[in-house]
N, C-alpha and C positions, 0 to 999 in steps of 0.2 A: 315448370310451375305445377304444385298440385293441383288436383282438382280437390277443392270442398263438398263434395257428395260423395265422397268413398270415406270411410270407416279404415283408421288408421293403429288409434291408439290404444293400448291394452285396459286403459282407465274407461271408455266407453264401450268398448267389447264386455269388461267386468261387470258394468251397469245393465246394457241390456239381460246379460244373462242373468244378474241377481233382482232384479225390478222388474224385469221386463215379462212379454210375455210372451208364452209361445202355442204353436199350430202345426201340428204333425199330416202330412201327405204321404201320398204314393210314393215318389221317390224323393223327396226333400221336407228339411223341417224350417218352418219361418221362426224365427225369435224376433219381436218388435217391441217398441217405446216410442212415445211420443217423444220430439227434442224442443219442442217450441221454436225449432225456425220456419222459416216461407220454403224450405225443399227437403228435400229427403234424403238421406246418409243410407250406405248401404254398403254388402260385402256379401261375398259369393265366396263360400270355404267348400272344400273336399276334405277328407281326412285319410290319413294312408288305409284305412278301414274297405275305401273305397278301392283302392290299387296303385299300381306305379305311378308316377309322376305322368306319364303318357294319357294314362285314364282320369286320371285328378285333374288334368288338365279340358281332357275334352267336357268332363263337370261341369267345370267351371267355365265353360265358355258353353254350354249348354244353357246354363241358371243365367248367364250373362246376355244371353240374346233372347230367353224368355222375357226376362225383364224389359228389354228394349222396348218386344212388342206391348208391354202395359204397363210403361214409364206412363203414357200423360193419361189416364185410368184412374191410376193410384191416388189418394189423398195425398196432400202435404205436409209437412209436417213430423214427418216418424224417420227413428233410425231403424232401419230394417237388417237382420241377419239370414240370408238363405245359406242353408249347408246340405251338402250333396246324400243321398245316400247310397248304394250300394246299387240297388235296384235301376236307377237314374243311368246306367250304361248299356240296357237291353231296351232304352226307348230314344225313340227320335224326337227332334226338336217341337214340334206339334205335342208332343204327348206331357213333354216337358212344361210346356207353355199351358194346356191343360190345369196340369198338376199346381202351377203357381197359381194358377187364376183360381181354381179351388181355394188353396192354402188363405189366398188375401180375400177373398170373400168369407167364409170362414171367420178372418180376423177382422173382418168390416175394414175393409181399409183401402177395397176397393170399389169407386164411385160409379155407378150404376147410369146409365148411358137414358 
């Protein structure tokens, strides 16, 4: 069974990037949109820019456990894009989490304690 909070189809990937908007960090950039549901869509990309599959991967499971830590933080409602950048392989998960938590504050999108 999917999950309905991950970012699948190329027609909603197309959207954020031409509508939506974005938020550049240290080592990752946010692309967002509001989608008008109760939860949040989202996707965690690397690009070969970044390195092998080995490196793409640790990215993405970097940006992936950032998130975790400021899943219930975030507003509702947005489809979010994090994509890795280069820089994001010479910092540790802390630094990472950091860098989002900029990035969404920044984008106002995350809710203040």
């Amino acid at each position: 069974m999917r999950k309905p909070d991950v970012l699948r189809n190329k027609k909603d990937f197309s959207s954020i990037y031409n509508n939506g908007k974005s938020v550049g960090e240290r080592c990752l950039v946010l692309f967002y949109k509001k989608n008008g549901l109760l939860y949040n869509r989202r996707a965690f990309l690397a690009s070969k820019k970044v390195g092998k599959s080995v490196l793409r991967n640790r990215a993405r499971r970097l940006l992936r456990e950032s998130y975790r830590y400021l899943e219930n933080d975030i507003k509702k409602g947005y489809d979010l894009i994090f994509i890795a950048r280069k820089s994001i392989l010479k910092l540790k998960c802390a630094d990472v989490k950091e860098s989002m938590e900029a990035a969404l504050k920044k984008a106002r999108i995350l809710e203040k304690k």
